[in-house]
C-alpha positions as CSV (number, residue, x, y, z in Angstrom):
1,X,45.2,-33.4,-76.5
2,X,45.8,-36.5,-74.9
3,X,42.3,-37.8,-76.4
4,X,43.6,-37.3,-79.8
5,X,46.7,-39.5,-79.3
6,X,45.2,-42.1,-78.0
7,X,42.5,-41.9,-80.9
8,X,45.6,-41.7,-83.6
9,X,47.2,-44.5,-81.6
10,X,44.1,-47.1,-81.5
11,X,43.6,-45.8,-85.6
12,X,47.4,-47.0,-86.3
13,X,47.1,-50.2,-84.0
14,X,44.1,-51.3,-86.1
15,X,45.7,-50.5,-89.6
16,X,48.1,-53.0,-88.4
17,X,46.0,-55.7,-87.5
18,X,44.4,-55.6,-90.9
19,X,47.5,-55.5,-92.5
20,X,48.5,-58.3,-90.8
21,X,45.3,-60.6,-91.1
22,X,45.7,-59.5,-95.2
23,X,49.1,-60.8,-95.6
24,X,48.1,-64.1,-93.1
25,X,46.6,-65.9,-96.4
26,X,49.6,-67.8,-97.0
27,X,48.6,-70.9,-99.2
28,X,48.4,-74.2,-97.5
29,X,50.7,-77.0,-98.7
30,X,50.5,-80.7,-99.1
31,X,54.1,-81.9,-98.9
32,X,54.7,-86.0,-99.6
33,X,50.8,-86.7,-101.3
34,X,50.1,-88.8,-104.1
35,X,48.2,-88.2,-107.3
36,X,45.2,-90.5,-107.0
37,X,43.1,-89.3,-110.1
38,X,42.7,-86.3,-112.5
39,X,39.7,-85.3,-114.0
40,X,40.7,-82.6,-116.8
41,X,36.8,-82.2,-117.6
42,X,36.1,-80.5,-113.8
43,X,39.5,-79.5,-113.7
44,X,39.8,-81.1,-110.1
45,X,42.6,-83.3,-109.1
46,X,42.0,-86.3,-106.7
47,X,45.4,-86.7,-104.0
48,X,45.9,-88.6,-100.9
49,X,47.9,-86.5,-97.7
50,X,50.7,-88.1,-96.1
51,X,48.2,-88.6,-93.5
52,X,46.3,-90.5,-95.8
53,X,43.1,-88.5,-95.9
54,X,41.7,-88.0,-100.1
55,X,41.3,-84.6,-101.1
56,X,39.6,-83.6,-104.6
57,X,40.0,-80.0,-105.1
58,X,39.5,-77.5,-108.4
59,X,42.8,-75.7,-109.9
60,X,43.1,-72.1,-109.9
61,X,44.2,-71.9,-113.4
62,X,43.3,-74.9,-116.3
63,X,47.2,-74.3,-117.4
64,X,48.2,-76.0,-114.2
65,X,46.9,-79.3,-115.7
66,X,48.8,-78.9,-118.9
67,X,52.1,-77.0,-117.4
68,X,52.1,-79.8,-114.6
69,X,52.4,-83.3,-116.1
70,X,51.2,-85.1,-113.5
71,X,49.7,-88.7,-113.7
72,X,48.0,-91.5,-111.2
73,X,50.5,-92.7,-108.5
74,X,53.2,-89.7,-109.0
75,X,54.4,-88.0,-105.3
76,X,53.7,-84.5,-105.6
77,X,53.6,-81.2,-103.1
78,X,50.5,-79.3,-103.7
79,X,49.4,-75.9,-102.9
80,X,46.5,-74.2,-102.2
81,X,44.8,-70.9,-101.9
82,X,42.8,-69.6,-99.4
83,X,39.7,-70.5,-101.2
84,X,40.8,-74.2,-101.5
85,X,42.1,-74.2,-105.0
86,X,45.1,-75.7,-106.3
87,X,47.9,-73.1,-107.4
88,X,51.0,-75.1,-107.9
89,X,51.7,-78.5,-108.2
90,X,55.6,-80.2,-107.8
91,X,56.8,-83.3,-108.8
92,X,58.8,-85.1,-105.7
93,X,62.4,-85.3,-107.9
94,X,64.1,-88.2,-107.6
95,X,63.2,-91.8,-108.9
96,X,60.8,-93.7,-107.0
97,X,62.1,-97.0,-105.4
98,X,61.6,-99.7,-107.8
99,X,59.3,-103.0,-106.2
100,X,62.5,-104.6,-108.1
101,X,64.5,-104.1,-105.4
102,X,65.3,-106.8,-102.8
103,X,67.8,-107.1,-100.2
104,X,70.3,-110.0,-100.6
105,X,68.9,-111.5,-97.7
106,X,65.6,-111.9,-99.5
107,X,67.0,-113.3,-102.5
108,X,68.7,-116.2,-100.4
109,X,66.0,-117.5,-98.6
């Protein structure tokens, strides 16, 4: 009797810990990078981490490229799937500081 618990137990226990390494494949995402090329005939896009390390890498689905518009230079947060393939793509909102810009300090010297 007490052989049986312990077998229904360890049964249970281990239905749990594959439950829980099947839900564990979160997708990994690259907040702050920057679109450094796209290639729409290998369906790859080319981005830089904050960390600065280049990554090309294939989308999951070819309507990413077209949903997405995405071009050289534009911050993005991308996300990938456990098989290293782009699912989502977003655009950083806001305007991007304009070289423009100077301080009035700089204009005066």
């Amino acid at each position: 009797m007490m052989t049986s618990r312990i077998t229904i137990i360890t049964v249970c226990l281990l239905c749990l810990v594959g439950a829980t390494a099947l839900t564990s494949n979160a997708a990994t995402s690259f907040n702050g990078s920057t679109i450094v090329n796209i290639d729409q005939a290998h369906r790859t896009i080319t981005f830089q981490t904050r960390e600065g390390e280049n990554w090309t890498l294939p989308v999951a689905d070819p309507e990413i490229l077209k949903e997405v518009r995405v071009s050289k230079g534009d911050q993005v947060s991308i996300e990938i799937d456990p098989n290293d393939k782009i699912t989502r793509i977003l655009k950083a909102s806001g305007p991007s500081p304009s070289p423009q810009s100077q301080s009035h300090d700089d204009v005066m010297k």
